[in-house]
C-alpha positions, 0 to 999 in steps of 0.5 A: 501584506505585512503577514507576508513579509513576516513569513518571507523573512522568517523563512529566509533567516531560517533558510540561512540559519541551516546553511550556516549551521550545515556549514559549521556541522561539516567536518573540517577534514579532507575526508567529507568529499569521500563520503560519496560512494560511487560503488554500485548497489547490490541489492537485487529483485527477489525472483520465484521461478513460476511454478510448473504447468499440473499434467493435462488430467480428465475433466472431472464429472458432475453429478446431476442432482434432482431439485424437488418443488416444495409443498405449496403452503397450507392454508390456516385460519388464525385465531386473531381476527383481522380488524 
């Protein structure tokens, strides 16, 4: 457990090594409580108007196109001989 101990220590005096050194960071003036702004944002979501509905146009027509069979593959002989 000793590596525990090391780490709860090392993590505690780091700890109180930020808070001492945000506190001498801080400046010394009235003027660190007005840091928060209590205005609201203006920032705004960007929002496209959708785009208007095309007129009710015809269906468009396909034109039926013929598929031919293919020739059955002739048979050849080959010069190599099967083995």
């Amino acid at each position: 457990m000793p590596l525990l101990k090391y780490f709860l220590t090392i993590g505690a005096v780091l700890t109180l090594g930020l808070f001492a050194l945000s506190a001498y960071l801080e400046p010394k003036t009235s003027a660190a409580g007005a840091r928060v702004s209590v205005t609201p944002t203006t920032a705004s979501l960007v929002a496209f108007a959708p785009a208007p509905k095309p007129a009710a146009a015809a269906p468009a027509t396909v034109a039926q196109t013929t598929v031919a069979v293919p020739p059955a593959p002739q048979k050849t002989r080959s010069k190599h001989k099967a083995h």
